[in-house]
GUDOBA-189755 format. One record per atom (N, C-alpha, C, O): x, y, z. Coordinates in pm, whole numbers, plus 50000, padded with zeros to 5 digits. Each point is the difference from the previous one (the first is absolute). Example, Ala and Ser with C-alpha at 12.3 -4.5 7.8 and 13.67 -1.06 7.14 Angstrom:
BEGIN
513194943150780;499115011950000;500905012050000;501044999850066;498615010749862;500825011950006;499235010950073;500515011150017;
This chain:
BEGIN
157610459303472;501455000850020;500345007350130;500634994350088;498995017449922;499845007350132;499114993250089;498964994549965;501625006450184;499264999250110;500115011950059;500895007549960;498074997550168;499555010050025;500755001350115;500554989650039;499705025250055;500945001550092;501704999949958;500895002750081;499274994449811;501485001149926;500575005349922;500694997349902;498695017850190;500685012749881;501524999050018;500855001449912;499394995150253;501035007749996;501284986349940;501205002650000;498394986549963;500914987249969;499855007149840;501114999649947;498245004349996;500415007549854;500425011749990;500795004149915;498565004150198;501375007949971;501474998350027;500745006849930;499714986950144;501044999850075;500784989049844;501225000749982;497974991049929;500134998249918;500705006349891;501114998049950;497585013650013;500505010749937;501035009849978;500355005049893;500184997450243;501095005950074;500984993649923;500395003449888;500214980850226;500764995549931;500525000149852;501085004549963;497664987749936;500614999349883;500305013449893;500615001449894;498435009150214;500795012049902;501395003650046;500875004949929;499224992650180;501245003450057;501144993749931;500905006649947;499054978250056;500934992049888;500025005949875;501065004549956;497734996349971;499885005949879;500945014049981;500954999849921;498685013050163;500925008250015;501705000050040;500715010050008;499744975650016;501515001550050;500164990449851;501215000049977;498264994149941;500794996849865;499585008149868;500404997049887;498855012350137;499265003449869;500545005349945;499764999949879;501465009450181;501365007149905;500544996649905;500355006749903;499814977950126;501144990849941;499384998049859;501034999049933;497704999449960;499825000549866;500255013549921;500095001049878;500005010650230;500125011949964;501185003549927;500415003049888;500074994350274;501995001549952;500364988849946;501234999550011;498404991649938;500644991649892;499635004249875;500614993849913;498375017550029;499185001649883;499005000349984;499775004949889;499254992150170;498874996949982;498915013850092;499745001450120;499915006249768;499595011450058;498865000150097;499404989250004;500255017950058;498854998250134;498554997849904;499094992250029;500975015749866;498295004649907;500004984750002;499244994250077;501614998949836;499844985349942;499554991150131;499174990949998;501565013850120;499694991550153;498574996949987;499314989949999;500485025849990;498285000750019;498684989249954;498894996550043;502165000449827;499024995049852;500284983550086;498994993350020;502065002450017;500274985950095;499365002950099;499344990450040;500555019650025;498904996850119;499184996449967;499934987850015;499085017749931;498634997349939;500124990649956;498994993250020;501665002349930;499924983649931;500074987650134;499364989750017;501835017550069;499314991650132;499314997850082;500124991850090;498555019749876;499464997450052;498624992049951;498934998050059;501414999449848;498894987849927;499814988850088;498994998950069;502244990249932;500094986150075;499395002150152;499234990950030;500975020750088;499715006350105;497984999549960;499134993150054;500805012449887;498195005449931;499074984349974;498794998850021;502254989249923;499534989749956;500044989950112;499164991049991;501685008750116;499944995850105;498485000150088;499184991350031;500995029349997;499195000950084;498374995849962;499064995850067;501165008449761;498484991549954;499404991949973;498864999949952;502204987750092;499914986750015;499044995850129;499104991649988;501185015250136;499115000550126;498745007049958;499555005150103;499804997149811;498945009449932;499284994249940;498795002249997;501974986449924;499404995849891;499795004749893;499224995649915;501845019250072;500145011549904;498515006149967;499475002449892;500074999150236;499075003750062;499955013849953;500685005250089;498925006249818;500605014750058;498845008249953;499374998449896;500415012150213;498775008449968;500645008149869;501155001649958;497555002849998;500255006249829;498955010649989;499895005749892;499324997750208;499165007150048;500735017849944;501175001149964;498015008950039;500895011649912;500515008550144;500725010049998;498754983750123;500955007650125;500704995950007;500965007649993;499494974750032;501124997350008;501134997049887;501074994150015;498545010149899;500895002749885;500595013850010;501215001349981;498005009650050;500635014650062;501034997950136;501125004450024;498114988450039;500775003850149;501724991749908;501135004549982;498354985349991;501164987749975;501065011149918;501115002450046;498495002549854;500585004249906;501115014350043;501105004349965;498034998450112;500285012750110;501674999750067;500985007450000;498604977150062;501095000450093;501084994049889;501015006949988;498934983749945;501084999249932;500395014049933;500985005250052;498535000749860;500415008549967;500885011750050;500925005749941;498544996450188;500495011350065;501304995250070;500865008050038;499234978849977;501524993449995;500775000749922;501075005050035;498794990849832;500735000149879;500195009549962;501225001849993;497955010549958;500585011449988;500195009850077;500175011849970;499824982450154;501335003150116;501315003149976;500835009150000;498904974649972;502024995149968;500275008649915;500675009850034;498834988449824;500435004649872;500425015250052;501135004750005;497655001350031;500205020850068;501605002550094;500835009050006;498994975550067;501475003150111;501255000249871;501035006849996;498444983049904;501634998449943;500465017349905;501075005549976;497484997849994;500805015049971;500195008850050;500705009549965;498564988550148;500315010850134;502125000450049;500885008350020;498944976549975;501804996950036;501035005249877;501135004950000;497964991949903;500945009949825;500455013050025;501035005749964;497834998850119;500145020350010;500745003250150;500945006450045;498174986449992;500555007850166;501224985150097;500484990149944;499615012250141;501054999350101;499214992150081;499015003650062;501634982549931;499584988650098;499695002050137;498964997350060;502145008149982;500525005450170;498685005850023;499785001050121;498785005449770;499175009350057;498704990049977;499014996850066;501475000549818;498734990549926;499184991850107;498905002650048;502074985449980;499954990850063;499385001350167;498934995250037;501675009750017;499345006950141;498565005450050;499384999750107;500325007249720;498785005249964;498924991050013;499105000650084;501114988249796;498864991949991;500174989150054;499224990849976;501775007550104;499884988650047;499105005550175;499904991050083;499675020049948;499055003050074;498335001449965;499125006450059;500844984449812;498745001049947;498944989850118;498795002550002;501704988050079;498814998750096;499245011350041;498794998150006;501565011250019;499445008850073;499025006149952;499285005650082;500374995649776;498924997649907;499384991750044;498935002950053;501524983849942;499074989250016;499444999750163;498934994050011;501525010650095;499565002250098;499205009150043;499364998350104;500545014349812;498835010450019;498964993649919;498874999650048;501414993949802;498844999649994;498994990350044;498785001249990;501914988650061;499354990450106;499155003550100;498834997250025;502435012850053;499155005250155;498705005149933;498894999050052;501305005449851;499065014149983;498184995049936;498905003950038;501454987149863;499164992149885;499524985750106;498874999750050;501924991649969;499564985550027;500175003850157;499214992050050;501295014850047;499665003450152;500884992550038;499844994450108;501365003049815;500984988450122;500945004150085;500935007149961;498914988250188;500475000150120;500934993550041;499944988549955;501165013450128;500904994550056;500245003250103;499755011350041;500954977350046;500544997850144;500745011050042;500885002649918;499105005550188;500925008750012;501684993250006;500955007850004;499244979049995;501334994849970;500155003549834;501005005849959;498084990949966;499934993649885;500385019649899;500605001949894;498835006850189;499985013249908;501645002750061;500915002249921;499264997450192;501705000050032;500844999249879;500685008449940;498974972450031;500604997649910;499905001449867;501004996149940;498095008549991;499615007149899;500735011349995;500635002249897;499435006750205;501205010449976;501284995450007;500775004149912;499654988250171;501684992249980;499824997749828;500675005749913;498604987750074;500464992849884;499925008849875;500324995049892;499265018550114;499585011649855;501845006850050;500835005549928;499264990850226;501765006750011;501004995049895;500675005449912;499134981350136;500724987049936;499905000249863;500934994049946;498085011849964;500244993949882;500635013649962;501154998149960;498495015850038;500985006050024;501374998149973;500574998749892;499985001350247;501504999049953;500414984449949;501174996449982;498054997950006;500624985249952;500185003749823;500774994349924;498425015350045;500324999849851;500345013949978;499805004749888;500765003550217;500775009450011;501204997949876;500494988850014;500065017949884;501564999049986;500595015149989;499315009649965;502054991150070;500475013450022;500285006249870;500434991749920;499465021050028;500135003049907;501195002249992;500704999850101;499875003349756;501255007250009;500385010149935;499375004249903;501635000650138;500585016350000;500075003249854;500444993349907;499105016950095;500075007049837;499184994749907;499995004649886;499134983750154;498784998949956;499025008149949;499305006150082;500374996149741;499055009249955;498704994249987;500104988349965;498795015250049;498684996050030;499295012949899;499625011350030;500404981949851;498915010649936;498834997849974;499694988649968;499425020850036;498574999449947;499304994750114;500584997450106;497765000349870;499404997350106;499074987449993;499384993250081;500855007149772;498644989249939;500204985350094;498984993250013;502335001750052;500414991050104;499085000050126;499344990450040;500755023650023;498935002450064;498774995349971;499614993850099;499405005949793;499004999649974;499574984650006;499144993050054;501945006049862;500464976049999;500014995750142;499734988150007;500505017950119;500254995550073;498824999950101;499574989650050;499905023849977;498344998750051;499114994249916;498865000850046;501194993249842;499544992949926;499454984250057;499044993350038;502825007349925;499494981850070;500055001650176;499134994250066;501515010749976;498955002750189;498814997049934;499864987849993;499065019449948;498744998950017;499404989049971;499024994550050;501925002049831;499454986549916;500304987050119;499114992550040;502285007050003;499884989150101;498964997650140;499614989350048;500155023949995;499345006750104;498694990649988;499594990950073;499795016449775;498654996049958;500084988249973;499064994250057;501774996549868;499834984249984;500044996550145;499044992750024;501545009250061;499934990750146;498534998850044;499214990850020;500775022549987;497885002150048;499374994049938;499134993750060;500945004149729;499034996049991;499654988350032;499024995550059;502524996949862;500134985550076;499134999550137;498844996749973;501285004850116;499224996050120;498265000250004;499184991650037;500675024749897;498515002249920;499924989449935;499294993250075;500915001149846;499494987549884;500114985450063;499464989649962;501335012450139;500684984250064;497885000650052;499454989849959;499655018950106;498585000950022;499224991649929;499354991150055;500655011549788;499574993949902;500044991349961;499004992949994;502335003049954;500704991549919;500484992050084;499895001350122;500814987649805;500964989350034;501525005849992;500375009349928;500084986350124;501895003549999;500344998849866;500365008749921;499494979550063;500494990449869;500035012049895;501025003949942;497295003050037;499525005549907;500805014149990;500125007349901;500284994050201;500905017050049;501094995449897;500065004749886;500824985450164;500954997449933;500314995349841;501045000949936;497914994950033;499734995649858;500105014849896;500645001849897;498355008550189;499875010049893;501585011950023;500435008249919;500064988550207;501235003050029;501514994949886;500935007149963;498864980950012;500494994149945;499995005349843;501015002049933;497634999950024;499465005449860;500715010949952;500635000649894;499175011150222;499935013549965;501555001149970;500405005949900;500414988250189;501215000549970;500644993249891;500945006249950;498814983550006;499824993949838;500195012349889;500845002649914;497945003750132;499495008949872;500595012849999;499955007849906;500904995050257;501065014449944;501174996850011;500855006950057;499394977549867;501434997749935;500255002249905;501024995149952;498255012349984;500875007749849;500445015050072;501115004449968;498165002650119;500105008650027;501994999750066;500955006249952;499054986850133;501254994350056;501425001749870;500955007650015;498814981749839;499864997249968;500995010249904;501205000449975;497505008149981;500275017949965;500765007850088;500225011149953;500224987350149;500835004350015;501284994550060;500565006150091;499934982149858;501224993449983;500815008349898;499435005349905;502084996050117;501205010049950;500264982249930;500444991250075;499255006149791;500624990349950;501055004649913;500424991449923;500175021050068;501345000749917;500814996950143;501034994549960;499035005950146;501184988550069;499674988650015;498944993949979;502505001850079;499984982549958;499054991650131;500195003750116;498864985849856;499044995450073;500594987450030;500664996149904;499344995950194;500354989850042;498984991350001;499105001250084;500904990449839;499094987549966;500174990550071;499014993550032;502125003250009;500834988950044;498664992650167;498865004150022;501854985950052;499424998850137;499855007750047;498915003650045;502345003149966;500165016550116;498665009149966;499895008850085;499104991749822;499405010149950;498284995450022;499474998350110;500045000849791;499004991149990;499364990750118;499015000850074;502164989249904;499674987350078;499735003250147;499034998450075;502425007849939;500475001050156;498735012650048;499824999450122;499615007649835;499445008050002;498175001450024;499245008950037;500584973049904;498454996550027;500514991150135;499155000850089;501794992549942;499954996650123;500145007950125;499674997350115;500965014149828;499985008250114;498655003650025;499484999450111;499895004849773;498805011249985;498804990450064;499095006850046;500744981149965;499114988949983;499855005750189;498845002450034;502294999450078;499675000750109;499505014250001;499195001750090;501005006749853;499065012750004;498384996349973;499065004750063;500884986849838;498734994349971;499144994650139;498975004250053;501834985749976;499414991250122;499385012550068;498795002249991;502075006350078;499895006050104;498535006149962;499035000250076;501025005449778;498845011249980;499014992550024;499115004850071;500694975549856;498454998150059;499934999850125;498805000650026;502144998650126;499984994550106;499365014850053;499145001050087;501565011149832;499015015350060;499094998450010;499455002550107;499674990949751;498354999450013;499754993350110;499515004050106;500934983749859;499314988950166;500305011750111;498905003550043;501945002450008;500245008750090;498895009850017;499134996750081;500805009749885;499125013849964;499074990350008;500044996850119;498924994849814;498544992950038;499974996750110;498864999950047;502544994950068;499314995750111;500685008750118;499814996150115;501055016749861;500785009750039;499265014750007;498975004449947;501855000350126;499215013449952;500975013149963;500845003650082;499045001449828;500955006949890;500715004950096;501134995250002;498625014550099;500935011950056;500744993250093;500625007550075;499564976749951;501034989250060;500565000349856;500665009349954;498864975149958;500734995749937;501085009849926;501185002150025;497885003549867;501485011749942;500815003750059;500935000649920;499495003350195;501285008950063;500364983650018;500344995749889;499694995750194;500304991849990;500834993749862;501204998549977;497854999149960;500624994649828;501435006949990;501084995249967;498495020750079;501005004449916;501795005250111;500755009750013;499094976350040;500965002050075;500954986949893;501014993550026;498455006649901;501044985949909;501165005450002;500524990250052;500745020449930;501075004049958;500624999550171;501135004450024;498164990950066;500914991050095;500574987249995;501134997250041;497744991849890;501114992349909;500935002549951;501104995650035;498635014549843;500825001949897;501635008750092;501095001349946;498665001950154;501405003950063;500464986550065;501084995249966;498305000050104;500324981450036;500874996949945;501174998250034;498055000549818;500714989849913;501285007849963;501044993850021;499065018449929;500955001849930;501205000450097;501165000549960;498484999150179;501235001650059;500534986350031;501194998550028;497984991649966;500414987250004;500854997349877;501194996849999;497925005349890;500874993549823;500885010050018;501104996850045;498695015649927;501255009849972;500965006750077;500985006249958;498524991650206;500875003550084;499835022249961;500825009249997;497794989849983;499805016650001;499285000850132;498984994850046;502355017650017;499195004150083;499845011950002;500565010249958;498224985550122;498535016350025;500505011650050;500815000950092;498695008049844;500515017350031;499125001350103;499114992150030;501275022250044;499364999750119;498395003350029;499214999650094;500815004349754;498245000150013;499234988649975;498994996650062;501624996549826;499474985049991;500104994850151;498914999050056;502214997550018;499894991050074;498645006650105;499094992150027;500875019550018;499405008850082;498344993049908;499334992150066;500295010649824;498834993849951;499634981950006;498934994349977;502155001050056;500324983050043;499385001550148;499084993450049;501445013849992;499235000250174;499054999649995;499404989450016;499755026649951;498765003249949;499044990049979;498944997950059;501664995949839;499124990249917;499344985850100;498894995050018;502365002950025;500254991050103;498725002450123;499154991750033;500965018450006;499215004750127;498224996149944;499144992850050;500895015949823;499025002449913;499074988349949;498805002549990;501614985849978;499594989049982;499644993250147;498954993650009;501745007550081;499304992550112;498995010050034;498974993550018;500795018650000;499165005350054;498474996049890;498984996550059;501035004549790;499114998249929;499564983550006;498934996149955;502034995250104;499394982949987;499035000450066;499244990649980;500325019750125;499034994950141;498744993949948;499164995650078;
Protein backbone atom coordinates (compact mmCIF):
# COMPACT_ATOMS: atom_id res chain seq x y z
CA UNK A 1 0.00 0.00 0.00
CA UNK A 2 2.85 2.33 0.92
CA UNK A 3 5.48 3.43 -1.42
CA UNK A 4 8.77 4.56 -0.20
CA UNK A 5 10.01 8.35 -0.13
CA UNK A 6 6.26 9.40 0.91
CA UNK A 7 6.43 10.31 4.32
CA UNK A 8 5.79 13.53 3.77
CA UNK A 9 2.35 12.85 1.22
CA UNK A 10 1.04 10.99 4.62
CA UNK A 11 1.79 13.17 6.68
CA UNK A 12 0.57 16.12 5.17
CA UNK A 13 -2.36 13.56 4.98
CA UNK A 14 -2.49 13.16 8.50
CA UNK A 15 -2.43 16.81 9.19
CA UNK A 16 -5.24 17.46 7.10
CA UNK A 17 -7.76 14.91 8.20
CA UNK A 18 -7.09 15.58 11.79
CA UNK A 19 -7.44 18.99 11.19
CA UNK A 20 -11.05 18.46 9.58
CA UNK A 21 -11.68 16.00 12.23
CA UNK A 22 -10.86 18.70 14.90
CA UNK A 23 -13.12 21.65 13.30
CA UNK A 24 -16.42 19.16 13.52
CA UNK A 25 -15.82 17.01 16.47
CA UNK A 26 -17.68 19.46 18.87
CA UNK A 27 -20.78 19.14 17.13
CA UNK A 28 -21.88 15.25 18.72
CA UNK A 29 -20.83 16.74 21.96
CA UNK A 30 -22.97 19.74 22.05
CA UNK A 31 -25.82 18.00 20.66
CA UNK A 32 -25.54 15.14 23.59
CA UNK A 33 -23.49 12.82 22.88
CA UNK A 34 -20.74 12.75 25.49
CA UNK A 35 -16.91 12.76 24.42
CA UNK A 36 -16.25 9.05 26.71
CA UNK A 37 -19.02 7.50 24.24
CA UNK A 38 -16.97 9.47 21.13
CA UNK A 39 -14.21 7.42 22.23
CA UNK A 40 -16.11 3.95 22.18
CA UNK A 41 -17.16 5.30 18.11
CA UNK A 42 -13.75 5.95 17.49
CA UNK A 43 -12.56 2.71 18.08
CA UNK A 44 -15.20 1.26 16.29
CA UNK A 45 -13.90 3.34 13.36
CA UNK A 46 -11.28 2.28 13.38
CA UNK A 47 -12.03 -1.33 12.43
CA UNK A 48 -13.15 -0.68 8.53
CA UNK A 49 -9.56 1.70 8.36
CA UNK A 50 -7.57 -1.83 10.01
CA UNK A 51 -9.56 -4.07 7.34
CA UNK A 52 -8.65 -2.02 4.47
CA UNK A 53 -5.09 -1.70 5.29
CA UNK A 54 -5.04 -5.66 5.76
CA UNK A 55 -6.37 -6.29 2.69
CA UNK A 56 -2.81 -5.07 1.01
CA UNK A 57 -1.31 -7.82 3.54
CA UNK A 58 -3.30 -10.41 2.91
CA UNK A 59 -4.15 -9.97 6.69
CA UNK A 60 -0.77 -10.77 6.82
CA UNK A 61 0.14 -9.86 10.68
CA UNK A 62 3.13 -10.71 12.82
CA UNK A 63 1.96 -12.48 16.15
CA UNK A 64 5.44 -12.94 17.24
CA UNK A 65 5.51 -11.91 21.36
CA UNK A 66 7.70 -8.58 20.28
CA UNK A 67 5.47 -7.48 18.02
CA UNK A 68 2.55 -8.03 19.97
CA UNK A 69 4.39 -5.82 22.87
CA UNK A 70 5.66 -3.16 20.67
CA UNK A 71 1.99 -3.30 18.79
CA UNK A 72 0.18 -3.39 21.95
CA UNK A 73 2.40 -0.66 23.39
CA UNK A 74 1.61 1.88 21.00
CA UNK A 75 -1.97 1.42 20.88
CA UNK A 76 -2.28 1.44 24.28
CA UNK A 77 -0.36 4.32 25.26
CA UNK A 78 -2.78 6.14 22.80
CA UNK A 79 -5.91 5.04 24.20
CA UNK A 80 -5.22 5.48 27.57
CA UNK A 81 -3.99 8.72 26.64
CA UNK A 82 -7.28 9.86 25.57
CA UNK A 83 -9.21 8.26 28.33
CA UNK A 84 -6.22 10.12 31.17
CA UNK A 85 -6.83 13.57 28.99
CA UNK A 86 -10.66 13.21 29.48
CA UNK A 87 -10.14 13.31 33.33
CA UNK A 88 -7.45 15.48 33.36
CA UNK A 89 -10.17 18.12 31.50
CA UNK A 90 -12.90 16.91 34.54
CA UNK A 91 -10.36 18.44 37.21
CA UNK A 92 -8.27 20.97 35.78
CA UNK A 93 -8.61 23.97 33.27
CA UNK A 94 -8.41 23.50 29.52
CA UNK A 95 -6.63 26.96 28.91
CA UNK A 96 -3.55 24.85 30.84
CA UNK A 97 -4.31 21.33 29.93
CA UNK A 98 -4.26 21.64 26.39
CA UNK A 99 -1.03 23.72 25.70
CA UNK A 100 0.66 21.17 27.94
CA UNK A 101 0.22 18.09 26.02
CA UNK A 102 -0.27 19.15 23.06
CA UNK A 103 3.78 19.79 23.30
CA UNK A 104 4.18 16.09 23.72
CA UNK A 105 6.43 15.88 20.38
CA UNK A 106 9.07 16.96 22.21
CA UNK A 107 9.12 13.66 23.98
CA UNK A 108 8.98 12.13 20.88
CA UNK A 109 11.91 14.13 19.59
CA UNK A 110 14.40 13.52 22.43
CA UNK A 111 13.71 10.27 22.41
CA UNK A 112 14.51 9.81 18.83
CA UNK A 113 17.61 12.08 18.78
CA UNK A 114 18.76 10.27 21.67
CA UNK A 115 17.76 6.19 21.11
CA UNK A 116 17.37 5.79 17.10
CA UNK A 117 20.22 8.92 16.29
CA UNK A 118 17.84 10.95 14.07
CA UNK A 119 19.18 13.97 12.29
CA UNK A 120 17.93 16.87 10.59
CA UNK A 121 18.62 19.61 8.06
CA UNK A 122 19.57 22.67 9.70
CA UNK A 123 16.27 24.05 7.72
CA UNK A 124 14.38 21.10 8.95
CA UNK A 125 15.42 21.64 13.08
CA UNK A 126 14.41 25.52 12.34
CA UNK A 127 11.31 24.16 11.63
CA UNK A 128 10.86 21.74 14.24
CA UNK A 129 11.13 24.63 16.58
CA UNK A 130 8.51 26.87 14.57
CA UNK A 131 6.31 24.22 14.66
CA UNK A 132 6.57 23.07 18.91
CA UNK A 133 5.79 27.38 18.76
CA UNK A 134 2.80 26.75 16.70
CA UNK A 135 1.21 24.06 18.40
CA UNK A 136 1.55 25.96 21.41
CA UNK A 137 -0.48 28.76 20.91
CA UNK A 138 -2.73 27.12 18.35
CA UNK A 139 -4.25 25.18 21.26
CA UNK A 140 -3.60 27.98 23.56
CA UNK A 141 -7.22 29.09 25.16
CA UNK A 142 -7.46 32.09 27.51
CA UNK A 143 -8.55 31.38 30.79
CA UNK A 144 -11.01 33.14 32.66
CA UNK A 145 -11.31 35.44 35.52
CA UNK A 146 -12.23 34.04 38.82
CA UNK A 147 -11.54 30.73 37.66
CA UNK A 148 -10.98 28.07 40.66
CA UNK A 149 -8.48 25.32 39.87
CA UNK A 150 -8.41 22.86 42.69
CA UNK A 151 -6.26 20.06 43.55
CA UNK A 152 -3.41 18.73 41.60
CA UNK A 153 -4.24 15.18 40.63
CA UNK A 154 -5.00 17.23 36.87
CA UNK A 155 -1.49 17.89 36.98
CA UNK A 156 -0.53 14.37 37.24
CA UNK A 157 -3.33 13.41 34.17
CA UNK A 158 -1.63 15.72 32.24
CA UNK A 159 2.24 14.70 32.29
CA UNK A 160 0.71 11.53 31.97
CA UNK A 161 -0.53 11.56 28.65
CA UNK A 162 2.61 14.04 27.40
CA UNK A 163 4.45 10.91 28.13
CA UNK A 164 2.07 8.45 26.86
CA UNK A 165 1.72 10.38 23.47
CA UNK A 166 5.51 11.25 23.50
CA UNK A 167 6.21 7.41 23.92
CA UNK A 168 3.57 6.05 21.33
CA UNK A 169 5.13 8.35 18.53
CA UNK A 170 8.75 6.76 19.17
CA UNK A 171 7.56 3.55 19.49
CA UNK A 172 5.55 3.60 16.45
CA UNK A 173 8.64 4.45 14.42
CA UNK A 174 10.77 1.73 16.67
CA UNK A 175 8.30 -1.04 15.47
CA UNK A 176 7.58 0.55 11.90
CA UNK A 177 11.86 -1.54 11.98
CA UNK A 178 10.18 -4.76 12.56
CA UNK A 179 6.88 -4.96 11.62
CA UNK A 180 4.58 -4.09 8.87
CA UNK A 181 2.41 -0.84 9.17
CA UNK A 182 -0.68 -2.76 8.63
CA UNK A 183 0.34 -4.85 11.79
CA UNK A 184 1.03 -1.41 13.95
CA UNK A 185 -2.36 -0.55 13.14
CA UNK A 186 -4.26 -3.70 13.62
CA UNK A 187 -3.00 -4.07 17.25
CA UNK A 188 -3.69 -0.21 17.45
CA UNK A 189 -6.99 -0.82 16.48
CA UNK A 190 -7.34 -3.84 19.22
CA UNK A 191 -6.06 -2.15 22.19
CA UNK A 192 -8.47 0.50 21.76
CA UNK A 193 -11.47 -1.98 21.34
CA UNK A 194 -10.59 -3.37 24.64
CA UNK A 195 -10.48 0.07 26.78
CA UNK A 196 -14.03 0.69 25.66
CA UNK A 197 -15.57 -0.32 28.73
CA UNK A 198 -13.11 1.65 30.43
CA UNK A 199 -14.52 4.84 28.36
CA UNK A 200 -17.60 3.38 28.90
CA UNK A 201 -17.27 3.49 32.94
CA UNK A 202 -16.97 6.54 32.88
CA UNK A 203 -19.97 7.90 30.92
CA UNK A 204 -22.43 10.34 33.36
CA UNK A 205 -25.56 8.27 32.02
CA UNK A 206 -28.03 9.96 34.53
CA UNK A 207 -27.97 12.90 31.76
CA UNK A 208 -29.78 12.81 28.76
CA UNK A 209 -27.63 11.00 25.77
CA UNK A 210 -28.38 11.71 22.27
CA UNK A 211 -28.89 8.67 20.21
CA UNK A 212 -30.27 10.39 17.42
CA UNK A 213 -27.79 11.17 13.89
CA UNK A 214 -26.38 14.13 15.73
CA UNK A 215 -24.73 11.54 18.25
CA UNK A 216 -23.64 8.21 17.35
CA UNK A 217 -23.90 8.36 13.72
CA UNK A 218 -22.65 11.79 13.08
CA UNK A 219 -19.92 10.98 15.37
CA UNK A 220 -18.32 7.66 13.58
CA UNK A 221 -18.18 9.81 10.52
CA UNK A 222 -16.51 12.33 12.01
CA UNK A 223 -14.29 9.99 14.10
CA UNK A 224 -13.64 7.61 10.92
CA UNK A 225 -11.20 10.80 9.59
CA UNK A 226 -9.33 10.73 12.88
CA UNK A 227 -8.97 7.05 12.03
CA UNK A 228 -7.64 7.53 8.46
CA UNK A 229 -5.19 9.94 9.60
CA UNK A 230 -3.84 7.57 12.53
CA UNK A 231 -3.02 4.68 9.90
CA UNK A 232 -1.45 7.38 7.44
CA UNK A 233 0.99 8.26 10.92
CA UNK A 234 2.25 4.74 10.66
CA UNK A 235 2.96 4.84 6.83
CA UNK A 236 4.59 8.21 7.89
CA UNK A 237 6.81 7.36 10.70
CA UNK A 238 8.05 3.90 8.53
CA UNK A 239 9.20 6.00 5.77
CA UNK A 240 9.65 9.50 7.86
CA UNK A 241 11.58 10.24 10.52
CA UNK A 242 9.82 10.95 13.91
CA UNK A 243 11.48 14.35 14.98
CA UNK A 244 9.99 15.76 11.24
CA UNK A 245 6.85 13.95 11.04
CA UNK A 246 5.28 14.58 14.63
CA UNK A 247 5.69 18.38 14.93
CA UNK A 248 4.52 18.35 11.62
CA UNK A 249 1.31 16.03 12.27
CA UNK A 250 0.68 18.09 14.92
CA UNK A 251 0.16 21.20 13.20
CA UNK A 252 -3.56 19.76 12.25
CA UNK A 253 -5.52 22.62 14.35
CA UNK A 254 -4.40 24.88 11.37
CA UNK A 255 -7.01 23.28 9.47
CA UNK A 256 -9.18 23.19 12.14
CA UNK A 257 -8.87 27.27 12.30
CA UNK A 258 -9.31 27.22 8.25
CA UNK A 259 -12.23 25.59 8.46
CA UNK A 260 -13.97 27.06 11.19
CA UNK A 261 -13.47 30.40 9.90
CA UNK A 262 -14.75 29.47 6.61
CA UNK A 263 -18.15 27.39 8.07
CA UNK A 264 -18.48 29.61 11.10
CA UNK A 265 -17.03 32.79 10.20
CA UNK A 266 -14.77 32.38 13.71
CA UNK A 267 -12.22 34.46 13.82
CA UNK A 268 -8.70 33.79 15.28
CA UNK A 269 -7.50 35.49 18.48
CA UNK A 270 -4.29 36.92 18.29
CA UNK A 271 -2.42 34.05 19.40
CA UNK A 272 -4.14 31.59 17.22
CA UNK A 273 -3.69 33.61 14.23
CA UNK A 274 0.14 34.41 15.36
CA UNK A 275 0.36 30.22 15.63
CA UNK A 276 -1.35 30.18 11.79
CA UNK A 277 1.86 31.99 10.72
CA UNK A 278 4.08 29.84 12.72
CA UNK A 279 2.64 26.86 11.47
CA UNK A 280 2.65 28.13 8.07
CA UNK A 281 6.45 28.98 8.07
CA UNK A 282 6.89 25.59 9.97
CA UNK A 283 5.58 23.20 7.48
CA UNK A 284 7.51 24.58 4.58
CA UNK A 285 10.64 24.57 6.37
CA UNK A 286 10.01 20.66 7.55
CA UNK A 287 8.79 19.53 3.63
CA UNK A 288 12.58 19.84 2.50
Amino acid sequence: MALKNSWLVYALITTIFWGVWGAFIEIPEKSGFPATLGYVVWSLSMIPCADVALKFVNWSIETDRRSIFLGATVGLTGSAGQLLLFQALREGPAYIVFPFISLFPVCTILLAFIFLREQAKARQWWGIGLALIAIFFLSYQPGHAGTDVEGVSWVLYSILVFLMWGVQAFVMKFSNDSMKAESIFFYMMATSLLLSPVAIAMTDFSQPINMGFKGPYLAFIIHILNSIGALTLVYALRYGKAIVVVPMTGLSPIITVVISLIIYGVIPSGNIAFGVVMATVAIYLLSD
